[in-house]
Structure formats: structure tokens, C-alpha cells
DSSP file (Angstrom, degrees, kcal/mol; ACC not computed):
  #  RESIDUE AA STRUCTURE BP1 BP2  ACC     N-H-->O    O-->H-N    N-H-->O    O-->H-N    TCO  KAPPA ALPHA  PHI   PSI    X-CA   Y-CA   Z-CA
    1    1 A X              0   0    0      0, 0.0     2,-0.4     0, 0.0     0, 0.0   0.000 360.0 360.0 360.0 144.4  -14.1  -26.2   -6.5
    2    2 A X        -     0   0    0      1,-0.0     0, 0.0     0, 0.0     0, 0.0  -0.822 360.0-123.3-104.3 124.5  -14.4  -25.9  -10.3
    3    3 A X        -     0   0    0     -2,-0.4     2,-0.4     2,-0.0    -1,-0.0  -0.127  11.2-167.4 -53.3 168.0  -13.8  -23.0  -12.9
    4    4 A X        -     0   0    0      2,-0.0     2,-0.5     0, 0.0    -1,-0.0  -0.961  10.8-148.6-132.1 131.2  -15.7  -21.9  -15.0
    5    5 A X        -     0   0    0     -2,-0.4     2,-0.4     2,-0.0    -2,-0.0  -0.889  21.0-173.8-101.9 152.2  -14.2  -19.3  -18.0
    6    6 A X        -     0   0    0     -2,-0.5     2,-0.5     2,-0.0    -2,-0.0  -0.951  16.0-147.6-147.1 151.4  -16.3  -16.8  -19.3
    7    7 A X        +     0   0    0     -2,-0.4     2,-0.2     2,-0.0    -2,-0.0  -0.978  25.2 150.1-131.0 134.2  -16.3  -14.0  -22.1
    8    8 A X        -     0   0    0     -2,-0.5     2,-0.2     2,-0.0    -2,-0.0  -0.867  34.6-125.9-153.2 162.7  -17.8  -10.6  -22.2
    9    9 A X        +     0   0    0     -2,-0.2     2,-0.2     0, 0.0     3,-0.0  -0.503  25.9 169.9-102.0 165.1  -16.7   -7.7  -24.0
   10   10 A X        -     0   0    0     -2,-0.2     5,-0.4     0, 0.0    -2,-0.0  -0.751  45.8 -51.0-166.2 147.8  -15.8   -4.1  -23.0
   11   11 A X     >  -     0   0    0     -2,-0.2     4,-2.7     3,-0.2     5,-0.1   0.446  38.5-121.9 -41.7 152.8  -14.3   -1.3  -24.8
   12   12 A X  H  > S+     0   0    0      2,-0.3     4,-1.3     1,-0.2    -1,-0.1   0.624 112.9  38.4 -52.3 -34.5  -11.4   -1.2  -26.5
   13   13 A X  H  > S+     0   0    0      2,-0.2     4,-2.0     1,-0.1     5,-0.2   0.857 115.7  58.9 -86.8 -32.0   -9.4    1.7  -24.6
   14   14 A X  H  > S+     0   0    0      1,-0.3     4,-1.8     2,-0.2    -2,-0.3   0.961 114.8  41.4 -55.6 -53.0  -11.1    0.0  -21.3
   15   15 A X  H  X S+     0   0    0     -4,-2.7     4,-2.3    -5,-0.4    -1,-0.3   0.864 109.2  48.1 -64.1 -36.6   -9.1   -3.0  -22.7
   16   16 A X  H  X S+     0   0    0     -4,-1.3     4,-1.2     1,-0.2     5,-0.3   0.972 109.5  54.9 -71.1 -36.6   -5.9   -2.0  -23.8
   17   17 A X  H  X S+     0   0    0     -4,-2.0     4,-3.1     2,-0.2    -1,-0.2   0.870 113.3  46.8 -52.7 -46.9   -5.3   -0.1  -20.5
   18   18 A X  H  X S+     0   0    0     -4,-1.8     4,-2.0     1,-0.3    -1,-0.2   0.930 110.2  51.9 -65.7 -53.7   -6.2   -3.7  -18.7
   19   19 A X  H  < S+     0   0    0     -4,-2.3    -1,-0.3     1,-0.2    -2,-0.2   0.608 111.1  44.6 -38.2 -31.1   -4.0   -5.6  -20.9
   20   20 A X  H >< S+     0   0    0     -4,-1.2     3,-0.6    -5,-0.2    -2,-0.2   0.883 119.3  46.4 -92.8 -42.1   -0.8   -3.3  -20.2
   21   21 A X  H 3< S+     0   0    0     -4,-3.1    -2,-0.2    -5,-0.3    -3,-0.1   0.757 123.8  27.1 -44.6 -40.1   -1.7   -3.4  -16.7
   22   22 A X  T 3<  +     0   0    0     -4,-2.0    -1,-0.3     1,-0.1     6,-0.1  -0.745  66.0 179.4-143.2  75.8   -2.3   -7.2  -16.1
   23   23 A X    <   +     0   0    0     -3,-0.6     2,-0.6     1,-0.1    -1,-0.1   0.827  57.7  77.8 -50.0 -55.2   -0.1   -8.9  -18.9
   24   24 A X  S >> S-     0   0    0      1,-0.1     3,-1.6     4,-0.0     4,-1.5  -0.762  71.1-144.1 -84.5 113.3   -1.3  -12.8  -17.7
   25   25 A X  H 3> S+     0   0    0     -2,-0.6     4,-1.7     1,-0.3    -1,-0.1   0.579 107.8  44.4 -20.9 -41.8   -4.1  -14.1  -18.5
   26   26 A X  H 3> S+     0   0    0      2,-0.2     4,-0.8     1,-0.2    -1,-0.3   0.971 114.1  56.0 -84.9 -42.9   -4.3  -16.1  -14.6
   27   27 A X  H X> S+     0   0    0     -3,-1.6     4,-2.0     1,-0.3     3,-0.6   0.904 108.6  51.3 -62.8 -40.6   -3.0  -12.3  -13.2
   28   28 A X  H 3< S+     0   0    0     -4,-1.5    -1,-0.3     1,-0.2    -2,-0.2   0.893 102.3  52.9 -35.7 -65.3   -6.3  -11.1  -15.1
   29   29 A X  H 3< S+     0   0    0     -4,-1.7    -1,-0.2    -3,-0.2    -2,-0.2   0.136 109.1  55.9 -86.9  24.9   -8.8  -13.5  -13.6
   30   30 A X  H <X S+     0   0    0     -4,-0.8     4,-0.9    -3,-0.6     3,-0.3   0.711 106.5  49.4 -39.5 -45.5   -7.6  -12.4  -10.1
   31   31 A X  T  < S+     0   0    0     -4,-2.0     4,-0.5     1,-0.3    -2,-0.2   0.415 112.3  39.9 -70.4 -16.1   -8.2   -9.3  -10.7
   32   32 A X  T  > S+     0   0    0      2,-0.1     4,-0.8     3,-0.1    -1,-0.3   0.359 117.1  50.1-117.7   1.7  -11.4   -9.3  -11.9
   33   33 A X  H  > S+     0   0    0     -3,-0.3     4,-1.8     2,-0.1    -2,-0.2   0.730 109.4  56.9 -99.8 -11.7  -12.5  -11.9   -9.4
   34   34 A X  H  X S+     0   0    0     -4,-0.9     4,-4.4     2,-0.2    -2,-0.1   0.906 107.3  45.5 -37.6 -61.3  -10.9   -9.7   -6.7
   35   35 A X  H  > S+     0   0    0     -4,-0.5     4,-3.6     1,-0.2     5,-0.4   0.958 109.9  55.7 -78.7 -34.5  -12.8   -6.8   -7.6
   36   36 A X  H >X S+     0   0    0     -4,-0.8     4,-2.1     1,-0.1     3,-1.2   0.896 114.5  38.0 -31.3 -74.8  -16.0   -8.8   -7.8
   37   37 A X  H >< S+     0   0    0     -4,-1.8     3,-1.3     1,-0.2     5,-0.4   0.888 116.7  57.0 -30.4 -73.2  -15.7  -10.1   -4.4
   38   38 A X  H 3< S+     0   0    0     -4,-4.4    -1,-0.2     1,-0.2    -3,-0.1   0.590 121.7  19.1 -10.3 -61.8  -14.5   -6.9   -3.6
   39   39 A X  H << S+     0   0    0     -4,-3.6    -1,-0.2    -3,-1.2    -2,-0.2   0.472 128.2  43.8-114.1   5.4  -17.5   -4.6   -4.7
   40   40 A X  S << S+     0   0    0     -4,-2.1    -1,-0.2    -3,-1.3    -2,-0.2  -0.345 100.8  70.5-131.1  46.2  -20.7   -7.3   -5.0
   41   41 A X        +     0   0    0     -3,-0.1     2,-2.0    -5,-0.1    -3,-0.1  -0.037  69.6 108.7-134.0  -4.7  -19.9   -8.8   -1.9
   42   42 A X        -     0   0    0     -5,-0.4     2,-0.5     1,-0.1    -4,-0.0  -0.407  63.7-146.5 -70.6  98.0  -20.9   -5.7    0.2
   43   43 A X        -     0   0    0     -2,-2.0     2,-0.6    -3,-0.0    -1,-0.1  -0.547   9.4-154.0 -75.2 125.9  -23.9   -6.8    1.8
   44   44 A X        -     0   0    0     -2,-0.5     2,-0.1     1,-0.0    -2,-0.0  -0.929  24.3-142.1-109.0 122.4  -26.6   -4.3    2.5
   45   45 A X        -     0   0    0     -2,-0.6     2,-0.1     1,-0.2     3,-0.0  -0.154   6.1-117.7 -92.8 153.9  -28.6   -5.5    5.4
   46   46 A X     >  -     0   0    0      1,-0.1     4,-0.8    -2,-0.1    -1,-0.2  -0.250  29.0-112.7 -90.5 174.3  -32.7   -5.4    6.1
   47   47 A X  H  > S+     0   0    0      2,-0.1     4,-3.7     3,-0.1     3,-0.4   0.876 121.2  45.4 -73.9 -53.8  -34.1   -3.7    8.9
   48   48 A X  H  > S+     0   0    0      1,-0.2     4,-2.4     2,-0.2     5,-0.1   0.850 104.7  58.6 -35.0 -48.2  -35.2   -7.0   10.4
   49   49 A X  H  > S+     0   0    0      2,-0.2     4,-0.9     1,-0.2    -1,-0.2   0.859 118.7  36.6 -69.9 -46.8  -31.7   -8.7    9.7
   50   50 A X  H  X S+     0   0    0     -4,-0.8     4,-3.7    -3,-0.4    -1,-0.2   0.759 110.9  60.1 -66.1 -35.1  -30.5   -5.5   12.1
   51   51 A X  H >X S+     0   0    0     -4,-3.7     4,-1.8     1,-0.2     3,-0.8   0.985 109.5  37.4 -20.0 -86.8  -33.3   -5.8   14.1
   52   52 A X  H 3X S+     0   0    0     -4,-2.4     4,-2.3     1,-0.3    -2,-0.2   0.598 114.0  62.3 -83.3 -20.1  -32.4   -9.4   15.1
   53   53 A X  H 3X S+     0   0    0     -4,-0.9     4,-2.0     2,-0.2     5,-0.4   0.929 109.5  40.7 -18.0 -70.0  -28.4   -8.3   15.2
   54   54 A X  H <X S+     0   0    0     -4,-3.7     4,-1.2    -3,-0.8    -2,-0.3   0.796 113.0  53.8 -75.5 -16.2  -29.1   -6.0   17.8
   55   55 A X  H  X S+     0   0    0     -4,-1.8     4,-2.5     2,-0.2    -2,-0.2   0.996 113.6  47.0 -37.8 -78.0  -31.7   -8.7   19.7
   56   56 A X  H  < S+     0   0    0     -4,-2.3    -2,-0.2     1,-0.2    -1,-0.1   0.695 112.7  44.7 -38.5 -52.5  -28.8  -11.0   19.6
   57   57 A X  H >< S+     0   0    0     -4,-2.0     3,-3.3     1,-0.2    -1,-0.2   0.929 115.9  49.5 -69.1 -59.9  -25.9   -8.3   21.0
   58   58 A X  H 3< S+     0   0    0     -4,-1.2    -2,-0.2    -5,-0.4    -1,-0.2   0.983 112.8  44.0 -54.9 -39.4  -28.5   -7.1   23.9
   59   59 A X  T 3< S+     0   0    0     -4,-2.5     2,-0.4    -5,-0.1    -1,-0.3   0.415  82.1 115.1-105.4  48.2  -29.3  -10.6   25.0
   60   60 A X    <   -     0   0    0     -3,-3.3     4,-0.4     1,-0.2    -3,-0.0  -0.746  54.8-159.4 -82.4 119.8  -24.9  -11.7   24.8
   61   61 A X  S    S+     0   0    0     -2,-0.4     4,-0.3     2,-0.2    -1,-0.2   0.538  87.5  54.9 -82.5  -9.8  -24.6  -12.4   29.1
   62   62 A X  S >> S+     0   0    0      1,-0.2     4,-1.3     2,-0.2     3,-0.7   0.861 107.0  41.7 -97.8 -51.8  -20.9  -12.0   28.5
   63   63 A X  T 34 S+     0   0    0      1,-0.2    -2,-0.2     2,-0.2     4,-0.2   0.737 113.1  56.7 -70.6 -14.9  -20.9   -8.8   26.9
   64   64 A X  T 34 S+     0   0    0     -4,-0.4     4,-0.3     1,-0.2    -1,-0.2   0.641 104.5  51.9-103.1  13.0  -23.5   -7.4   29.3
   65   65 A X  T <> S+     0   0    0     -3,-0.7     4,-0.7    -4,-0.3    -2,-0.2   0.560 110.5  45.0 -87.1 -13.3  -21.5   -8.2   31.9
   66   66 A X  H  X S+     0   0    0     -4,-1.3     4,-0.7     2,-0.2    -3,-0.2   0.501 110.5  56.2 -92.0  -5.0  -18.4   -6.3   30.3
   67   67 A X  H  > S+     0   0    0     -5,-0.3     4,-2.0     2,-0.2    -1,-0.2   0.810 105.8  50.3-105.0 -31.5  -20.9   -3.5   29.5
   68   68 A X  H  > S+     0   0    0     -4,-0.3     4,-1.3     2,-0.2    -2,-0.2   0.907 117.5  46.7 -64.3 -37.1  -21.7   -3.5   33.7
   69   69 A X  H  X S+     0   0    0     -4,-0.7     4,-1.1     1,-0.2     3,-0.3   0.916 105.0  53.0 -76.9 -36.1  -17.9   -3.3   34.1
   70   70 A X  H  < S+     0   0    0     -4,-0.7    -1,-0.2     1,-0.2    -2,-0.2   0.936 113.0  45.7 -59.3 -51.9  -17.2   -0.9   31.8
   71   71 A X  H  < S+     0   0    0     -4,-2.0    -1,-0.2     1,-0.2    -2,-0.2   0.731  94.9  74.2 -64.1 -24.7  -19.8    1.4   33.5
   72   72 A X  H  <  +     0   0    0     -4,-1.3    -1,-0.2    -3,-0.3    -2,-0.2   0.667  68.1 107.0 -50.0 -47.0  -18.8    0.9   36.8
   73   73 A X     <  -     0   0    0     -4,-1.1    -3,-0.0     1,-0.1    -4,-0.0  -0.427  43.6-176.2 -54.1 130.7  -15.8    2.9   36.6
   74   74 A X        +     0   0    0      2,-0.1    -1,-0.1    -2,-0.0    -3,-0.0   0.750  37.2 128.4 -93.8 -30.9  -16.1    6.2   38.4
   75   75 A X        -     0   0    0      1,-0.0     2,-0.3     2,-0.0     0, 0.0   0.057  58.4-136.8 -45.2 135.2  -12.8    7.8   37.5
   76   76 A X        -     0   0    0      2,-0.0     2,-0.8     1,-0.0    -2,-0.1  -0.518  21.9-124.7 -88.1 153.1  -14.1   11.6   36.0
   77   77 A X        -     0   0    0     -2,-0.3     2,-0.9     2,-0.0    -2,-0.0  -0.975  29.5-148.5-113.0 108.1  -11.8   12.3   32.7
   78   78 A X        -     0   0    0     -2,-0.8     2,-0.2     2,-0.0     4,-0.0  -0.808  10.6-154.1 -85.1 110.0  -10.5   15.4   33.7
   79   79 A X    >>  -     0   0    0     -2,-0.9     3,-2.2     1,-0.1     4,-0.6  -0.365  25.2-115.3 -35.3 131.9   -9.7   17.9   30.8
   80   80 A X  G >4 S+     0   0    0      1,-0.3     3,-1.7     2,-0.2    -1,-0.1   0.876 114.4  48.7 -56.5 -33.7   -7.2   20.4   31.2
   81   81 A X  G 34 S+     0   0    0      1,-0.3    -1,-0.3     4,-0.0     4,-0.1   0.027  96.8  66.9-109.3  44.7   -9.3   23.2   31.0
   82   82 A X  G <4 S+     0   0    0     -3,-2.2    -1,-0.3     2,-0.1    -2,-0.2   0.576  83.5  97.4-102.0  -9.9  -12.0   21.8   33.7
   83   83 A X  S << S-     0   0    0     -3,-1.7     2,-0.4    -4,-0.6    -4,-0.0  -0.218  96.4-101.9 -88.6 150.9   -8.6   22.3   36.4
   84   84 A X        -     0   0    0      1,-0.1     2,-0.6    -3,-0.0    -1,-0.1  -0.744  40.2-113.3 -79.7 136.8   -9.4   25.9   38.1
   85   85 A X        -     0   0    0     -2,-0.4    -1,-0.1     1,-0.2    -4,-0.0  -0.557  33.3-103.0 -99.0 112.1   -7.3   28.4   36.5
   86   86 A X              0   0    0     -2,-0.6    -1,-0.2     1,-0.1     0, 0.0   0.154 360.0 360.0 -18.3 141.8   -4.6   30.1   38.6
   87   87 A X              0   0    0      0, 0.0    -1,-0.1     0, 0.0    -2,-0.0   0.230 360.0 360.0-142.0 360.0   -4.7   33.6   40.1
């Protein structure tokens, strides 16, 4: 895969602060390709796209076989304060 370098400006205190912070130039474009990824990589999803997610999940035969097991258990979760209280 190939670089690219690129220039854009941004203020001056915005700079110096970056500069003390991230002294090398290579430690720099990590950091700012970090935070790209980081905060423009967050995908916000469609109602179809979740739609066809949950399609997908409901018709998984291995997960609705874990979801039959899973229900299957009868054991109550007892809570302390369901137990009848001494007299």
C-alpha cells in the first residue's frame, strides 16, 4: 500500500500543543491516522442494513439451537428476599 503526504493547516496554539506532544514527524502521522480511523470509521447503519442483520441472526440454525438450550433451563433464580422470612 502506498502513502500519500498531505498538508492542511490549523491553528497555531492547536499546533504548538501537537508538536510538544508528538515531537516525530512518523509519531504524528499515527496519530492523526489513529484518530481518523478511530472517529470516521464509526459506521452508522440503515434501517434496512439492520433489518437484514436481524434477518440473518433469526434465520443462524446454530444459534437457534443455542437459543432452544438456553431456554430450556428451568432452574428459578432464587433471590434472597423471595426465601420466606423466619418467624
Amino acid at each position: 500500500m502506498g502513502m500519500r503526504q498531505m498538508t492542511f493547516e490549523i491553528p497555531d496554539e492547536v499546533a504548538e500543543v501537537f508538536l510538544k506532544d508528538f515531537p516525530g514527524a512518523e509519531e504524528r502521522s499515527v496519530e492523526i491516522t489513529s484518530y481518523i480511523l478511530r472517529h470516521r470509521a464509526k459506521k452508522v447503519y440503515t434501517d434496512a442494513e439492520l433489518i437484514a442483520a436481524a434477518d440473518a441472526a433469526n434465520a443462524d440454525e446454530v444459534l437457534n439451537r443455542d437459543i432452544e438450550e438456553w431456554q430450556s433451563f428451568s432452574d428459578p433464580i432464587e433471590e434472597p428476599w423471595d426465601a420466606p422470612s423466619p418467624r
